[in-house]
C-alpha positions as CSV (number, residue, x, y, z in Angstrom):
1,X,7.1,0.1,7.2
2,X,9.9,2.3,7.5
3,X,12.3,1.4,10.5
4,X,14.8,3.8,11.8
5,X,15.7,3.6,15.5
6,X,17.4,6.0,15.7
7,X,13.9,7.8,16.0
8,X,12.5,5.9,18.8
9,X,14.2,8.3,21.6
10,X,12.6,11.4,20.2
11,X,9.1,10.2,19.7
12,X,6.9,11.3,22.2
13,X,4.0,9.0,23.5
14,X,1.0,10.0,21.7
15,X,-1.9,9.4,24.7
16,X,-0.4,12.2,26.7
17,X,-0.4,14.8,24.4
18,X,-3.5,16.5,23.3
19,X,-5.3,15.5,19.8
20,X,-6.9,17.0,17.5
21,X,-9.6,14.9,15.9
22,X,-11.5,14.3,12.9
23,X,-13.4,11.9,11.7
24,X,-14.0,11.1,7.7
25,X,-17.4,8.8,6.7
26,X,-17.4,7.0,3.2
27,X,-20.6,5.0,3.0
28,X,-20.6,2.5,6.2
29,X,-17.0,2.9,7.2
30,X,-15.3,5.8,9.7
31,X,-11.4,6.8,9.6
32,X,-10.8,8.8,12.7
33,X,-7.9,11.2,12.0
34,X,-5.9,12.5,15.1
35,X,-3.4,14.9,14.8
36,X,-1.0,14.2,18.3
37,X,0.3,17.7,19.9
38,X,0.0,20.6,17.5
39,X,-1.1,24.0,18.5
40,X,-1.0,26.2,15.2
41,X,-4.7,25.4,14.0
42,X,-3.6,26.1,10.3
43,X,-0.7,23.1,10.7
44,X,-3.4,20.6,12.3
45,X,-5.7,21.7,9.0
46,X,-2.7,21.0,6.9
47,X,-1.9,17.8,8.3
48,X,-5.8,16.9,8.2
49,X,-6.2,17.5,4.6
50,X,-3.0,15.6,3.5
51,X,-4.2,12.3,5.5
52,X,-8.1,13.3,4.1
53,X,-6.6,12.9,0.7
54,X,-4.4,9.9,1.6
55,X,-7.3,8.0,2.4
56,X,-9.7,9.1,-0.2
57,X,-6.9,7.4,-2.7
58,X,-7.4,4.5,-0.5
59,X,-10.7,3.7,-0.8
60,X,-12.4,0.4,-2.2
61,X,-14.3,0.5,-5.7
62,X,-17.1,0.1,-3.5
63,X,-16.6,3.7,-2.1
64,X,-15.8,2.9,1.2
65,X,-12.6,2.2,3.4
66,X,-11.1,-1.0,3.5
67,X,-12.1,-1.4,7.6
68,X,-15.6,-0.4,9.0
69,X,-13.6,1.8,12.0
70,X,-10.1,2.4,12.1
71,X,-7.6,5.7,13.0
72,X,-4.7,7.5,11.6
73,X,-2.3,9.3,14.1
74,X,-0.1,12.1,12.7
75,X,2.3,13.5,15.4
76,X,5.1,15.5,14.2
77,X,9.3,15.0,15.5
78,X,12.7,16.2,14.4
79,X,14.6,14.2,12.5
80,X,17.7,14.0,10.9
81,X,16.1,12.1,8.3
82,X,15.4,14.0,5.1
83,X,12.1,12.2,4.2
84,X,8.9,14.4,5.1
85,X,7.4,11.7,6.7
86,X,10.9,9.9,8.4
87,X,8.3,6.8,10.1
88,X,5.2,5.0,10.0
89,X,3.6,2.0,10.8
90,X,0.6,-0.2,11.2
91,X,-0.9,-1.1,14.7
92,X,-3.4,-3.8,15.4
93,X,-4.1,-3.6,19.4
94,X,-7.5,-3.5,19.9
95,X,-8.5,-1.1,17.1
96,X,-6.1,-1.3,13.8
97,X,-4.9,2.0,12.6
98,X,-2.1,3.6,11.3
99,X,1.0,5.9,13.1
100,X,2.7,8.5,11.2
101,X,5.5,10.6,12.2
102,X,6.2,13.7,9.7
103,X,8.5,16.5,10.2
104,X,7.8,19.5,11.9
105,X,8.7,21.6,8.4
106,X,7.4,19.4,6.1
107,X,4.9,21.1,3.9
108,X,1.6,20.1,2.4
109,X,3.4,19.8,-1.3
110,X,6.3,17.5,0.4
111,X,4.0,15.3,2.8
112,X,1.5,14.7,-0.6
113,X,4.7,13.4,-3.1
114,X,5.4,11.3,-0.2
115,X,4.3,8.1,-0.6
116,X,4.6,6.3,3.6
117,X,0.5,7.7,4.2
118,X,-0.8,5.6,1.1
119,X,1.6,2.8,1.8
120,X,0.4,2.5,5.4
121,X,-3.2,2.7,4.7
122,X,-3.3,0.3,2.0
123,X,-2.1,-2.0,4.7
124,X,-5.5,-1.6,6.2
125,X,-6.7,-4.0,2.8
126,X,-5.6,-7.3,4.8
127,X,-5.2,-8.7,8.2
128,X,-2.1,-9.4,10.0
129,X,-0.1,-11.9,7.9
130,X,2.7,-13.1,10.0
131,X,6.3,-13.2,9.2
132,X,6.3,-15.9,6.9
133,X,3.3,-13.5,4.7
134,X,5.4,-10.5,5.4
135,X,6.0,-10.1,1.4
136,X,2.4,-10.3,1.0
137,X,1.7,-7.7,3.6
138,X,4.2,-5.4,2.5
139,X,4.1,-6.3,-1.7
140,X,0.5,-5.2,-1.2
141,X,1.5,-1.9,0.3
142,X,4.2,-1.2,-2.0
143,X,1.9,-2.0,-5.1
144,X,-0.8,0.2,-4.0
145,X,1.2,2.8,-2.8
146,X,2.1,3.7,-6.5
147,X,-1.5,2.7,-8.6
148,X,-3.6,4.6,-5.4
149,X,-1.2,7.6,-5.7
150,X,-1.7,7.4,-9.6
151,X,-5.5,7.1,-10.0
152,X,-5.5,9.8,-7.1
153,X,-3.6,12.3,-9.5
154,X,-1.2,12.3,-7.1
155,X,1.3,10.7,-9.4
156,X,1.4,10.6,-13.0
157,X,0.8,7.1,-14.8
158,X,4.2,6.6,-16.5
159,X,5.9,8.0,-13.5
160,X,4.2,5.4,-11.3
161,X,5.2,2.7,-13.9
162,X,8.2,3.7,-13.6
163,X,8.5,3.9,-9.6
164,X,7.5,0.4,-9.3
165,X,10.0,-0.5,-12.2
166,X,12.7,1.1,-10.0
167,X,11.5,-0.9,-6.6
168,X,11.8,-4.2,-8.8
169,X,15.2,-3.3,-9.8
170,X,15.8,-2.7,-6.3
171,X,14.5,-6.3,-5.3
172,X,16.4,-7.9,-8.2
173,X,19.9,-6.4,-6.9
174,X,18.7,-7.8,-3.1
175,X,18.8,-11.3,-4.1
176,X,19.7,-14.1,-1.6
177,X,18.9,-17.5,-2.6
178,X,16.5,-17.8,0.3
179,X,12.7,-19.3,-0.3
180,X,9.8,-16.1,-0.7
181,X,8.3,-17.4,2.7
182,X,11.1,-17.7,4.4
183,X,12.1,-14.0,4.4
184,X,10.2,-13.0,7.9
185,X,11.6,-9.7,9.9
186,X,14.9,-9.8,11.1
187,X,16.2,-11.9,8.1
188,X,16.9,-9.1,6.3
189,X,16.5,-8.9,2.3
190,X,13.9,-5.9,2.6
191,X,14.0,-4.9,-0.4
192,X,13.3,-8.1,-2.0
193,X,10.8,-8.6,0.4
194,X,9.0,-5.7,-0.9
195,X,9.2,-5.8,-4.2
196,X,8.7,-9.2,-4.7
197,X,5.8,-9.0,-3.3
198,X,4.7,-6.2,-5.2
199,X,5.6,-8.1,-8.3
200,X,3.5,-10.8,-6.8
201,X,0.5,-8.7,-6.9
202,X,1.4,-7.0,-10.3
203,X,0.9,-10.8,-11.5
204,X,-2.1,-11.5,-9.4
205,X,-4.3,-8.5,-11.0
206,X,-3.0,-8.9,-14.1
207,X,-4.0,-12.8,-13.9
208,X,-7.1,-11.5,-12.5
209,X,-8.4,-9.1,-15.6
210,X,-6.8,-11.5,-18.5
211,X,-8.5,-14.8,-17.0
212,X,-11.3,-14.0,-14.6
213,X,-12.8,-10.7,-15.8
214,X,-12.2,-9.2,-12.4
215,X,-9.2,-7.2,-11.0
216,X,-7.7,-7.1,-7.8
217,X,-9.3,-4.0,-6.5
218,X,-12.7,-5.7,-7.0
219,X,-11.4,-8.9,-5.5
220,X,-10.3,-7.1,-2.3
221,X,-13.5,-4.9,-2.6
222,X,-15.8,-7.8,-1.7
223,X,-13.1,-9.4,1.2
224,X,-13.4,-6.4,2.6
225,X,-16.9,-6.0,2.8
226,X,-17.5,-9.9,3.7
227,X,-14.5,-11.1,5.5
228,X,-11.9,-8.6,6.6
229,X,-10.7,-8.2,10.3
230,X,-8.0,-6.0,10.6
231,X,-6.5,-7.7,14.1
232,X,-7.2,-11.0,12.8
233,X,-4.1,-12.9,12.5
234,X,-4.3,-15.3,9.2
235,X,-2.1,-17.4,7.0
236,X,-0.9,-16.2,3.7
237,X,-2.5,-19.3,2.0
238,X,-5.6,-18.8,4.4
239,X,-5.9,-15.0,2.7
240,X,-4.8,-16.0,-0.5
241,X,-7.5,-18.6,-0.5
242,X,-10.1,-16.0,1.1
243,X,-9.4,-14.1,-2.4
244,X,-9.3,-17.1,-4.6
245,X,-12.6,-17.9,-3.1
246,X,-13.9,-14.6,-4.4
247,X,-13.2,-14.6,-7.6
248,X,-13.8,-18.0,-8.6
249,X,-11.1,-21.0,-8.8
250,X,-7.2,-21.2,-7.4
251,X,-5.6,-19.1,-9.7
252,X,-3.9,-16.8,-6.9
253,X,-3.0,-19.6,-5.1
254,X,-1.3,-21.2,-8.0
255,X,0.6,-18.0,-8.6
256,X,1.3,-17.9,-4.4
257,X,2.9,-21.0,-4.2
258,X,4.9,-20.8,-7.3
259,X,6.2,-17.0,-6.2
260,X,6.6,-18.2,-2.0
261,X,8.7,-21.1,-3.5
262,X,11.4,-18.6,-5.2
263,X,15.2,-18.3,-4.5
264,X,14.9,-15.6,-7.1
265,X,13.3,-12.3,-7.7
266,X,10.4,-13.7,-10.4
267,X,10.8,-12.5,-14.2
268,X,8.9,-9.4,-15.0
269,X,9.4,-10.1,-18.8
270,X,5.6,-12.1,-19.2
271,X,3.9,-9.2,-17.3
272,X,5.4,-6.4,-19.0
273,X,5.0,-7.8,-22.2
274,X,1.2,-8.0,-21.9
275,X,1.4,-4.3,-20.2
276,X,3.3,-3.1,-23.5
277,X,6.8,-2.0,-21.0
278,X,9.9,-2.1,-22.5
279,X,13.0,-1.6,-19.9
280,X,15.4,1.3,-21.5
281,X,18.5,2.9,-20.5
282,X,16.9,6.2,-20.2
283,X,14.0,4.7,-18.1
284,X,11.1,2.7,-19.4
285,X,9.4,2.8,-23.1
286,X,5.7,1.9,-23.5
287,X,3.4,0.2,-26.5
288,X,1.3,2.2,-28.2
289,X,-0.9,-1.1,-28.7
290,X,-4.4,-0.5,-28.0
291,X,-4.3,-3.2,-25.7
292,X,-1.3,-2.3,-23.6
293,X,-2.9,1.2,-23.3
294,X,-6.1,0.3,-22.6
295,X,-4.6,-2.2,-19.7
296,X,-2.1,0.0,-18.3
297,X,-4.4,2.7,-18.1
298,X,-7.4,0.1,-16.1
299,X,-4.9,-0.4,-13.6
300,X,-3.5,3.2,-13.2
301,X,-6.5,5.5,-14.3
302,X,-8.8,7.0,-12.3
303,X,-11.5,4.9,-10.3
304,X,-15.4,6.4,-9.7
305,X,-15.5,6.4,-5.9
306,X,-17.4,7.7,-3.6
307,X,-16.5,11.2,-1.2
308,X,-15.7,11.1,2.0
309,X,-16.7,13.9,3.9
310,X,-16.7,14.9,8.0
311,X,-20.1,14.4,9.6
């Protein structure tokens, strides 16, 4: 979640302005898409089309979204801020969704190399964590937010490598000698909060494929299909647990409690090694090993997955 208060005075309040609606179906699941407050009916289509194709990177292997119902609000402000979409967030109060606020001149090429719409949706994949499973919550996002965008096309494969390389790096310079778990909101260390999470997950799906078979996108495929509530508030281990349950034995709660017990950002060095990444001055070198390829390219290639469509 991005957090810039400076914001808060210029964002009006979304139920008193009028909304423009759309719904998207994929299989048994809705995504109700509400634009907040915009008259030009070619900017509301524009806005539309860029969360359409947010959330069509954010669908499960199974073809459907993460939640049975949930929303996306879009309302546009004025920022200082440079990014096209400055602010967004994920609200669970009654129905869980997702609030975006984009820039009144941002245009469809800028809101789709942003990356705050996929992060924010992929946040839909679990149920509210609490503080002390905020790396979860947010490593999730963070992971996702680069292999979605990726198998999407919305992203090439070595440049999302490389934008999660550059969100570890960010973690590792943000260390603070304080336990995983203990880094809950207000505590600061956001970057490591982040990206050590993300490298959490990185670890988890690569775990996943080498010793169970599976992958994570499968894994959270069936939670979401048996078990998610997206205003359920669970603990990590709980979740983690939910998942372990799923794909057979502890091995993601092994990994949890070894990475929630860290001081440290964790080594990358095992993971890239079996992903053929090499860390370079110039940026990051990868193995032309058959294995390596065919690994990096599961995790980033492009997924078969179902359309949505407007009823």
């Amino acid at each position: 979640m991005r957090h810039f208060l400076l914001l808060l005075c210029l964002l009006p309040i979304p139920c008193l302005a009028a909304t423009a609606t759309r719904v998207l179906h994929a299989g048994d699941s809705a995504l109700r898409v509400e634009v907040v407050d915009v008259d030009d009916p070619a900017r509301v289509d524009t806005l539309q089309r860029w969360i359409s194709e947010s959330a069509e990177a954010t669908k499960t292997l199974s073809g459907r979204f993460p939640l049975r119902s949930a929303y996306v609000r879009v309302q546009q402000i004025d920022s200082r801020d440079s990014s096209p979409v400055p602010w967004g967030q994920t609200q669970r109060r009654r129905e869980t969704g997702v609030l975006l606020y984009v820039r009144r001149n941002a245009d469809y090429e800028a809101l789709r190399g942003d990356w705050t719409a996929v992060h924010e949706l992929s946040h839909l994949y679990h149920p509210y964590l609490g503080d002390s499973g905020r790396w979860l919550a947010e490593g999730l996002a963070s992971y996702y937010q680069n292999v979605f965008r990726a198998r999407a096309g919305m992203l090439g494969a070595d440049e999302a490598w490389e934008r999660l390389d550059a969100g570890f790096r960010r973690g590792e310079a943000a260390t603070s000698g304080t336990r995983m778990d203990a880094m809950g909101r207000g505590r600061g260390g956001t970057m490591r909060v982040y990206w050590a999470g993300a490298a959490y997950w990185l670890e988890a799906d690569l775990a996943l494929r080498r010793e169970r078979g599976t992958s994570l996108d499968a894994v959270l495929d069936e939670y979401a299909r048996c078990c998610l509530d997206g205003n359920a508030t669970l603990a990590p281990d709980d979740f983690i647990a939910a998942l372990d349950h799923l794909a057979g034995g502890e091995l993601l709660t092994a990994l949890y409690r070894r990475h929630a017990a860290l001081r440290e950002f964790p080594t990358l060095d095992p993971a890239y090694r079996q992903l053929g990444i090499e860390r370079g001055g110039n940026g990051l070198r990868f193995s032309g090993a058959r294995e390596a390829v065919r690994l990096r390219k599961e995790i980033m290639g492009a997924e078969i997955k179902g359309t949505a469509a407007e009823p």
